[in-house]
TISE-213801 format. One record per residue: residue in three letters; x, y, z of N, C-alpha, C, O in turn. Coordinates in steps of 0.2 Angstrom, whole numbers, padded with zeros to 4 digits, always signed. Each point is the difference from the previous one (the first is absolute). Layout:
<nodes>
ALAXYZXYZXYZXYZ ...
</nodes>
This chain:
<nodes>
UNK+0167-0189-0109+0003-0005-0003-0003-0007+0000-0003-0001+0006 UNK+0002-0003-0011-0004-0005+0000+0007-0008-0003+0004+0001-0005 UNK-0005-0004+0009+0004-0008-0002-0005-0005-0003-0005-0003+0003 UNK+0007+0003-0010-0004-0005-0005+0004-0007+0000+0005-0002+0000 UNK-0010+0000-0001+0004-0009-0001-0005-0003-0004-0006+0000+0001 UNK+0010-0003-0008+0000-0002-0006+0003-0009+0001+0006-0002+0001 UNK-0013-0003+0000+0004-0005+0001+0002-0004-0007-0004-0002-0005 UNK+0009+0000+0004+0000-0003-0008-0001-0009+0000+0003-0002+0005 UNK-0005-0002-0008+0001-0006+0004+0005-0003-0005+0004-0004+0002 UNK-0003+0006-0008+0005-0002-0005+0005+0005-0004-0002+0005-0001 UNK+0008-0007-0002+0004+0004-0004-0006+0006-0006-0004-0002-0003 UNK+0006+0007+0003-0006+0003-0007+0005+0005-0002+0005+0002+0003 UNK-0008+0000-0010+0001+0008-0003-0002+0002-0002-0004-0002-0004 UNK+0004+0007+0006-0006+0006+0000-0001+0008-0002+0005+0003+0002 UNK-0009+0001-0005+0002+0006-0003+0003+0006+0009+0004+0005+0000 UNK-0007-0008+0007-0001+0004+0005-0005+0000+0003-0006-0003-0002 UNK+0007+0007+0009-0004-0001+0005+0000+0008+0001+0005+0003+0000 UNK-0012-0001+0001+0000+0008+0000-0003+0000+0004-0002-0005+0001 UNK+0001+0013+0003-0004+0001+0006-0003+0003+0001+0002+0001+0006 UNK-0009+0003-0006-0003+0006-0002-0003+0002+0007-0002-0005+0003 UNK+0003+0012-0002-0002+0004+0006-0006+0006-0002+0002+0005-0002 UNK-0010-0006+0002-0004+0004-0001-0005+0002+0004-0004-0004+0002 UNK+0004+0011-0002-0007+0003+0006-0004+0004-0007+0002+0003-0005 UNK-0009-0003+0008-0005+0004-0004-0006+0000+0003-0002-0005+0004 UNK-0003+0009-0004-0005+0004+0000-0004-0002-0005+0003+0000-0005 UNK-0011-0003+0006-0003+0000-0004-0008-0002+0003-0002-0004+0005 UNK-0003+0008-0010-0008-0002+0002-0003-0001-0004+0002-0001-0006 UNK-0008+0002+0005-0005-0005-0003-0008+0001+0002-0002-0002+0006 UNK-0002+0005-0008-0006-0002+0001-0006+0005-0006+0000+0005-0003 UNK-0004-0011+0004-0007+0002-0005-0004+0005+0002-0001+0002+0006 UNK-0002+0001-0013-0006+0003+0001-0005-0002-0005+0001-0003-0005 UNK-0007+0007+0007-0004-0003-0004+0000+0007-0004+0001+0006+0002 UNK-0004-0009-0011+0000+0005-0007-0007-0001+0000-0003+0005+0001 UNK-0001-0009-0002-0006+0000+0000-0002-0006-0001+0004-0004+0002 UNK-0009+0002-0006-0004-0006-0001-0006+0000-0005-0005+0004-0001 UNK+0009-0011-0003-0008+0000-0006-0005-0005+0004-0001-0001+0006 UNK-0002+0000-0013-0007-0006+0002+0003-0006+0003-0002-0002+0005 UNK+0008-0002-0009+0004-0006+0001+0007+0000+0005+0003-0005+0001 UNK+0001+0012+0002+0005-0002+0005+0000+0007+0003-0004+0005-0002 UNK+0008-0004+0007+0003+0007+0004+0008+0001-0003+0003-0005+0001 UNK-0001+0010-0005+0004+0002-0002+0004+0004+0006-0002+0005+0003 UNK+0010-0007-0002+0005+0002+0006+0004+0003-0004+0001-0002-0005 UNK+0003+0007+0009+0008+0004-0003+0006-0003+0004-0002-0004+0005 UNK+0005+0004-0005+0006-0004+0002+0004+0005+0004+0002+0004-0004 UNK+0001-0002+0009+0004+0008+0001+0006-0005+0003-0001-0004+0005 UNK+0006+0005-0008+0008-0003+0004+0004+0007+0002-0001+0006+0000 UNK+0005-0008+0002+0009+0002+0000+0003-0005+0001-0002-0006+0001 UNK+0009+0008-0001+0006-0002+0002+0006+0004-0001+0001+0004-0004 UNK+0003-0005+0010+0006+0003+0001+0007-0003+0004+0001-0001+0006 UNK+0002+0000-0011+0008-0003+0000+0005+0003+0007+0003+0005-0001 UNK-0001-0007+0007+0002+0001+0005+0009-0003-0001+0005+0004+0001 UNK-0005-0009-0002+0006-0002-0004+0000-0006-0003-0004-0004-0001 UNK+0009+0004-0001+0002-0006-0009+0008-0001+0000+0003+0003-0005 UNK-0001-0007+0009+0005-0002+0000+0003-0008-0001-0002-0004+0004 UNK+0005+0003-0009+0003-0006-0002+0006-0003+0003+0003+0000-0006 UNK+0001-0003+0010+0006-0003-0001+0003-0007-0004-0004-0004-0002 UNK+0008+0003+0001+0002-0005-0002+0006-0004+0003+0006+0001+0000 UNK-0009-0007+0004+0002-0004+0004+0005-0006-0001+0003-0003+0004 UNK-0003+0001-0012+0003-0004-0004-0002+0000-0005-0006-0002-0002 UNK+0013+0004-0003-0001+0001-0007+0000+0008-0001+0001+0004+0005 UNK+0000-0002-0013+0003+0008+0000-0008+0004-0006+0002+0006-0002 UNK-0007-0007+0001-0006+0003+0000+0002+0000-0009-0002+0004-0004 UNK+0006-0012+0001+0001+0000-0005-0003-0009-0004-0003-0004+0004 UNK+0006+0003-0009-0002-0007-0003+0004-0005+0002-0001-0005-0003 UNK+0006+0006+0007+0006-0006+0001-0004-0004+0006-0004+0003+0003 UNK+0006-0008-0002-0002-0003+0007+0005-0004+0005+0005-0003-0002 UNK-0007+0003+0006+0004+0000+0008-0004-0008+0002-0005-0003-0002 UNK+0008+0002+0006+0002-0007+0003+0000+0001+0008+0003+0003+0004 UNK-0009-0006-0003+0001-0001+0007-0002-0009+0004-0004-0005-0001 UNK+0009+0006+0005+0000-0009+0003-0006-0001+0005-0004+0003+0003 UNK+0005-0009-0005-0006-0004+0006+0002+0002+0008+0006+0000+0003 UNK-0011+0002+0000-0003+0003+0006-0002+0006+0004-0005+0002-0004 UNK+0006+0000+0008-0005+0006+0003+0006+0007-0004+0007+0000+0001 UNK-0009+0006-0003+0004+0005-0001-0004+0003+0005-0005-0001+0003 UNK+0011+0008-0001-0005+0006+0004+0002+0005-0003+0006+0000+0000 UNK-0008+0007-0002+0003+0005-0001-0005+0007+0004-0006+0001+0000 UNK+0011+0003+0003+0000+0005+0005-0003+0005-0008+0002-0001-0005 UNK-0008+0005+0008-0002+0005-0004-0003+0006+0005-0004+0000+0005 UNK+0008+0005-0006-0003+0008+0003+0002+0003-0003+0005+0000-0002 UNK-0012+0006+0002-0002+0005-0001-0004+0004+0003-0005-0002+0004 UNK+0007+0010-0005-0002+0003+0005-0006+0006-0001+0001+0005-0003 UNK-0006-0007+0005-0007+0004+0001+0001+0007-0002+0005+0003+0002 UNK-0011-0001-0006+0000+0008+0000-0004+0002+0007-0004-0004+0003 UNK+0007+0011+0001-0003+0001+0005-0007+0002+0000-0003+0001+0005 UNK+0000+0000-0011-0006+0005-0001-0005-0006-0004-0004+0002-0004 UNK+0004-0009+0007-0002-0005-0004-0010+0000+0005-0001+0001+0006 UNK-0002-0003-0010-0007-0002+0005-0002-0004+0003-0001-0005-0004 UNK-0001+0003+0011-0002-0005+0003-0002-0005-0003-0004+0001-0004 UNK+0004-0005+0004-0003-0008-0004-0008+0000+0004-0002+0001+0006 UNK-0002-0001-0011-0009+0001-0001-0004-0004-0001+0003-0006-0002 UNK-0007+0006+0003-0003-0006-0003-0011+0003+0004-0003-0001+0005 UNK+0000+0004-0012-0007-0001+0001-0005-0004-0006+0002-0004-0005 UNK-0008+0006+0008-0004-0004-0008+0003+0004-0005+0005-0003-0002 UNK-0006+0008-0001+0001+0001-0008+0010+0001-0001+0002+0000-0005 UNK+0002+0000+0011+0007+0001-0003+0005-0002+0004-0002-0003+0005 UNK+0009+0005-0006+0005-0003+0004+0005+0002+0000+0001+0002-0006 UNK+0003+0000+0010+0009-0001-0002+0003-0006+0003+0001-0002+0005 UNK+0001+0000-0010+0006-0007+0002+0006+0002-0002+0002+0004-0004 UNK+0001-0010+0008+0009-0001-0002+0001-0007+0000-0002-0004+0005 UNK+0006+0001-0011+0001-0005+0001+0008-0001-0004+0001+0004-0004 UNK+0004-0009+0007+0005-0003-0003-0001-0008-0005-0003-0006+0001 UNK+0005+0007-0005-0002-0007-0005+0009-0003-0005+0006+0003-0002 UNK-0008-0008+0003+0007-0004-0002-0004-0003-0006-0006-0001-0001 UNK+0012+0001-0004-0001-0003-0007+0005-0005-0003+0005+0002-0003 UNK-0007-0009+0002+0005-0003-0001-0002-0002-0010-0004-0004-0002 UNK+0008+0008-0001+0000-0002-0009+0001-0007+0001+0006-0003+0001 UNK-0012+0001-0004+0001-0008-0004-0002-0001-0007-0006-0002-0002 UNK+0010+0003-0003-0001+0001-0006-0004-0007-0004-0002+0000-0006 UNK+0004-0007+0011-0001-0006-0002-0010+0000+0004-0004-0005+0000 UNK+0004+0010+0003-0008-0001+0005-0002+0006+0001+0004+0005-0002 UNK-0010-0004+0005-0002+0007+0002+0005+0001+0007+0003-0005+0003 UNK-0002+0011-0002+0002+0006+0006-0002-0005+0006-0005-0002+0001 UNK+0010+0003+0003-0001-0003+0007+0000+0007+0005+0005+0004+0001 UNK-0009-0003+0000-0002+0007+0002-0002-0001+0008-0003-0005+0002 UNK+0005+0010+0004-0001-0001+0006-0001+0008+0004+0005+0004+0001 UNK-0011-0003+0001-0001+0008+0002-0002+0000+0007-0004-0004+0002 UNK+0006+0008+0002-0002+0001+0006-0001+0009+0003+0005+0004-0001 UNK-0009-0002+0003-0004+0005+0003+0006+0002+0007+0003-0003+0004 UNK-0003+0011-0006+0004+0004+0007-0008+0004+0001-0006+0000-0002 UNK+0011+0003+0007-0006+0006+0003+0005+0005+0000+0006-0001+0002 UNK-0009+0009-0004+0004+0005+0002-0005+0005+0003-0005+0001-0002 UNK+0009+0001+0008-0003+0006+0006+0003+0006-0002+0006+0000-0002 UNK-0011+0007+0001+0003+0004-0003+0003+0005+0007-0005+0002+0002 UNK+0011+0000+0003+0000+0000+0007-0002+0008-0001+0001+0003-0005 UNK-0006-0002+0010+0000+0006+0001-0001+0003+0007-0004-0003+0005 UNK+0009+0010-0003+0001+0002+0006-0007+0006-0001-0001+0002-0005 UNK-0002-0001+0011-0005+0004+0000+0005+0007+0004-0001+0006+0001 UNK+0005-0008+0000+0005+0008+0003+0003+0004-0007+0002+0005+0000 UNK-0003-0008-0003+0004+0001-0008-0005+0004-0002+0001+0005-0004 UNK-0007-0008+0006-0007+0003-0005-0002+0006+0000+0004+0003+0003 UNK-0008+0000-0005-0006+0007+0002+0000+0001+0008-0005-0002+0003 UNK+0008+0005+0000-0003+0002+0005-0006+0003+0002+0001+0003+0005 UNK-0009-0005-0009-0004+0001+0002-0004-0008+0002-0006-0001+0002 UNK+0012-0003-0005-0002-0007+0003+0000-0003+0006-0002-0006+0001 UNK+0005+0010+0002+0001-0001+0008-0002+0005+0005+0002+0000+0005 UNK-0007+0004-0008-0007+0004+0003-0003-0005+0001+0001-0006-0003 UNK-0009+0008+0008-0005-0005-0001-0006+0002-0003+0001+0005-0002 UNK-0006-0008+0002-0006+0000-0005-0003-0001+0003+0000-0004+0004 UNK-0006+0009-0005-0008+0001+0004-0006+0000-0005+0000+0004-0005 UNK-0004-0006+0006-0007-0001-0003-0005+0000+0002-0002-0005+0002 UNK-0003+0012-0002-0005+0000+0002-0007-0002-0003+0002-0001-0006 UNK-0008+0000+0007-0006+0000-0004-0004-0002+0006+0001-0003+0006 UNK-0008+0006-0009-0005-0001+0002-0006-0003-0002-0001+0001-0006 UNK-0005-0004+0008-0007-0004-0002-0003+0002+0001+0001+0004+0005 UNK-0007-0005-0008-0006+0001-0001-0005-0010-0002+0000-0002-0005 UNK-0001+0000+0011-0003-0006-0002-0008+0000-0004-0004+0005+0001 UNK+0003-0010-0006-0005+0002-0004-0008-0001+0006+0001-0004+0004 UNK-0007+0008-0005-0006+0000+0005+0003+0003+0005-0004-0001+0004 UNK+0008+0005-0002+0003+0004+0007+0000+0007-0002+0006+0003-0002 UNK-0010-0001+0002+0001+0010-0004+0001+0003+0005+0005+0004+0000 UNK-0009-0004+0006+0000+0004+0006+0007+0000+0006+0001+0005+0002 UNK+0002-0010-0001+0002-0003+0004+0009+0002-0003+0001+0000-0006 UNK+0005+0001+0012+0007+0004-0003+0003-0007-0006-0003-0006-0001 UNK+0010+0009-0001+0002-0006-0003+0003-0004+0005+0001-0001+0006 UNK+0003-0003-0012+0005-0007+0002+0008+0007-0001+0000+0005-0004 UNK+0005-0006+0010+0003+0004-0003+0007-0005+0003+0001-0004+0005 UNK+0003+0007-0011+0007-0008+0002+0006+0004-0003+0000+0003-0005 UNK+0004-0004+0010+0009+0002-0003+0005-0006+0002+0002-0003+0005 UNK+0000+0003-0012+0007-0007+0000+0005+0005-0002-0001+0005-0004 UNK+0007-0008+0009+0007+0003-0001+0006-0005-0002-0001-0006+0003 UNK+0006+0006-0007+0005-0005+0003+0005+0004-0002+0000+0003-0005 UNK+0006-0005+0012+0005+0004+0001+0007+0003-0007+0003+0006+0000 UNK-0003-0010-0006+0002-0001-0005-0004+0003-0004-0006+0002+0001 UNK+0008-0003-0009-0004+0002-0004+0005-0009-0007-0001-0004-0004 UNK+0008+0008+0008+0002-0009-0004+0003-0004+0003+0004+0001+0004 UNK-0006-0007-0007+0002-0008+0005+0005-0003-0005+0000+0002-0006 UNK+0004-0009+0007+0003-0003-0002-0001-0009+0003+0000+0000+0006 UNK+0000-0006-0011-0002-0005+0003+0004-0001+0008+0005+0003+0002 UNK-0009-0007+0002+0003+0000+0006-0005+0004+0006-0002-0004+0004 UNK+0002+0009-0006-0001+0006+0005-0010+0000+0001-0004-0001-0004 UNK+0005+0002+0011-0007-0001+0001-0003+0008+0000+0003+0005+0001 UNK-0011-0006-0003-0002+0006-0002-0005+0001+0007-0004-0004+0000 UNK+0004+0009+0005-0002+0000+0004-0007+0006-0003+0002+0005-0003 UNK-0009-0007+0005-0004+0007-0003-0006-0001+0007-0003-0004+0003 UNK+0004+0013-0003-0004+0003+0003-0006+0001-0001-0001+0004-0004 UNK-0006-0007+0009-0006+0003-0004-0005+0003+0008+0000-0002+0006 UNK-0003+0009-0009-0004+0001+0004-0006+0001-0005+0000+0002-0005 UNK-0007-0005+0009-0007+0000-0001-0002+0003+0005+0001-0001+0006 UNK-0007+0007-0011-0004+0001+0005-0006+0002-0003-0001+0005-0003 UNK-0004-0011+0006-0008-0004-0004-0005+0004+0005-0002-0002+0005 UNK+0002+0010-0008-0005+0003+0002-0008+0000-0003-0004+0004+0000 UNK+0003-0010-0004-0005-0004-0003-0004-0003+0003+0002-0002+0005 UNK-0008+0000-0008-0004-0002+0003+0000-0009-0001-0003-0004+0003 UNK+0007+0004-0008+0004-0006-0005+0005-0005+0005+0005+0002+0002 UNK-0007-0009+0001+0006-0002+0003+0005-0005-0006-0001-0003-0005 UNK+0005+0004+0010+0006-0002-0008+0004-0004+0003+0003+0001+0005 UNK-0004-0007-0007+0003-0009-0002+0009+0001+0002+0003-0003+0004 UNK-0002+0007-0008+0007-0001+0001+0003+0006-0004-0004+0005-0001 UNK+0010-0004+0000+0005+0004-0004+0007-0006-0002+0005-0004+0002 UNK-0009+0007-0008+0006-0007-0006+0006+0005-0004+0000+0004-0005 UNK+0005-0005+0009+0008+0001-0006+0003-0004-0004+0002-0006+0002 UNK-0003+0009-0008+0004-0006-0005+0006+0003-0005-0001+0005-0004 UNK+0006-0008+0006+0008+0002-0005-0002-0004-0006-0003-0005+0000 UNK+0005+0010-0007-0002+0000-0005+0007+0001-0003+0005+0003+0001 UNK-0007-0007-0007+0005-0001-0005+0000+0003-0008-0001-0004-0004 UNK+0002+0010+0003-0002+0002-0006+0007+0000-0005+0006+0001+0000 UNK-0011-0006-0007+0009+0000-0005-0002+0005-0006-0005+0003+0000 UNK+0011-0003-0004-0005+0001-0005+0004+0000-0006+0004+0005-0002 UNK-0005-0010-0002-0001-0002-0006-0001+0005-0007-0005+0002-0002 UNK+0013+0001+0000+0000+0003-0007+0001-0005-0006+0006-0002-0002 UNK-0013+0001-0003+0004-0001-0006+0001+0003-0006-0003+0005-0002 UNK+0007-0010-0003+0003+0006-0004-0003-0003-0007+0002+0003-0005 UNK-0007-0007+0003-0002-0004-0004-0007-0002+0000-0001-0003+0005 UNK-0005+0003-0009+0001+0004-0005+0003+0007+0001+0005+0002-0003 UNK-0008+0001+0009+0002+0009+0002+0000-0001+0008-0002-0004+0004 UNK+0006+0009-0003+0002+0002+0009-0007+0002+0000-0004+0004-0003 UNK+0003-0010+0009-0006+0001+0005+0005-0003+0006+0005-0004-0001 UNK-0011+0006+0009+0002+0001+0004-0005-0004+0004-0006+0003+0001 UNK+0007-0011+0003-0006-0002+0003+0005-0001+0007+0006-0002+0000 UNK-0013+0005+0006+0002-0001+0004-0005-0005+0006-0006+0000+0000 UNK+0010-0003+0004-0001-0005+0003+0000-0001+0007+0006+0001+0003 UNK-0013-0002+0002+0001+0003+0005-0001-0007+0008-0005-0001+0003 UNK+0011+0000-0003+0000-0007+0006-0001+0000+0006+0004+0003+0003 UNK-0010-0005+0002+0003-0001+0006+0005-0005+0005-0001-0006+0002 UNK+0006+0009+0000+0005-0001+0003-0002-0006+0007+0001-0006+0001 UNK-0003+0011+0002-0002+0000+0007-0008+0003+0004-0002+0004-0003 UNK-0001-0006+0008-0005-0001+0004-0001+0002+0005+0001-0006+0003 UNK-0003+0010+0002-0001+0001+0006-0006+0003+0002-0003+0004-0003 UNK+0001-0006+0010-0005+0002+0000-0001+0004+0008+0005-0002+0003 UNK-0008+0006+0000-0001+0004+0006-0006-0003+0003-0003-0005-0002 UNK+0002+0007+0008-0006-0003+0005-0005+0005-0003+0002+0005-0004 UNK-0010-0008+0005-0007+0006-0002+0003+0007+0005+0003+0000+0005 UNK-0007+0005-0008+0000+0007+0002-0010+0000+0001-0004-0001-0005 UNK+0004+0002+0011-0006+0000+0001-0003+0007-0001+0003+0005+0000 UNK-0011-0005-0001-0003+0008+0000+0001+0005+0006-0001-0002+0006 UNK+0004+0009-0008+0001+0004+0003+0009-0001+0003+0001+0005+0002 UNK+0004-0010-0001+0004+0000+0001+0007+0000-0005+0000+0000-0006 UNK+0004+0001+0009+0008-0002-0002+0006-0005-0001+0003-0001+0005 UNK-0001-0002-0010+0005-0004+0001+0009+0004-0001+0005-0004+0001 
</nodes>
């Protein structure tokens, strides 16, 4: 529920004051088509997707008669009630989801006195609800081969975390064993939380760009030759 306040400073009439409530999804980005002698020729790739579209009418009947409102502050109560299945409020380089509420006040003697302001919507999600393979943990092994070291064993390293899924909040606790059976000494061991999105659009043709962030940074002490961290 949102409390709007329409201040008037004098007697008016007017067609109405309407209210609009809209969420949408939408992205954007170039590519390149090629290139003559004189420019680089780009394609344009969008989408968009309509979340909601709703209008109220706060004074006045969504007709040609006009209403009279007096000099000073009005207020009027407005709610509505969220779909459950709505998407997080976003925001990267090529797209977004927003939501916003917007007041319109009809001045048929001037332009529109128009006043908009930004919500945020959390999409809630319980991980008890989810996959129960989300609340297993995750193990990942691999091993090196350092470049000029042919003779000598490898780099061999296992990261674990107790989860497989998190929710904002929640710290992410990870496991690592190194073991630098190389001739190779090694600086450190770098973990980075990564953000992958990824951008469908529908214009000219469905294509699919994806987009890959880093979140987050850590770093471990060196692993010296022959040893374990």
């Amino acid at each position: 529920m949102r409390n709007l306040f329409v201040p008037v400073i004098k007697r008016v009439l007017f067609p109405g004051i309407n209210c609009l409530i809209n969420g949408y999804a939408k992205c954007k980005w170039y590519e390149e088509r090629g290139a003559s002698s004189t420019a680089t020729h780009y394609e344009t790739n969008r989408a968009r997707r309509d979340y909601i579209q709703e209008t109220f009418c706060l004074v006045g009947n969504f007709d040609d008669s006009q209403v009279e409102l007096t000099a000073g502050e009005h207020k009027f109560d407005v709610s509505y009630m969220l779909s459950g299945n709505l998407p997080t409020s976003f925001k990267c380089r090529n797209g977004s989801i927003k939501y916003r509420i917007r007041v319109i006040v009809e001045r048929p003697w001037r332009m529109n006195l128009s006043y908009s302001s930004p919500f945020i919507v959390i999409h809630p999600l319980d991980l008890n609800k989810e996959s129960i393979s989300l609340r297993n943990p995750f193990t990942e092994e691999m091993s090196k081969n350092f470049k000029l070291d042919f003779t000598s064993e490898r780099l061999f390293m296992t990261a674990t975390i107790p989860y497989r899924g998190y929710v904002p909040g929640q710290t992410i606790n990870i496991l690592i064993d190194v073991n630098n059976q190389s001739r190779t000494h090694v600086k450190e061991v770098k973990v980075t939380l990564k953000k992958i999105i990824f951008l469908n659009s529908e214009k000219p043709k469905k294509k699919t760009k994806i987009l890959k962030l880093s979140e987050a940074k850590i770093s471990t002490d060196h692993v010296p030759i022959q040893s374990k961290l």
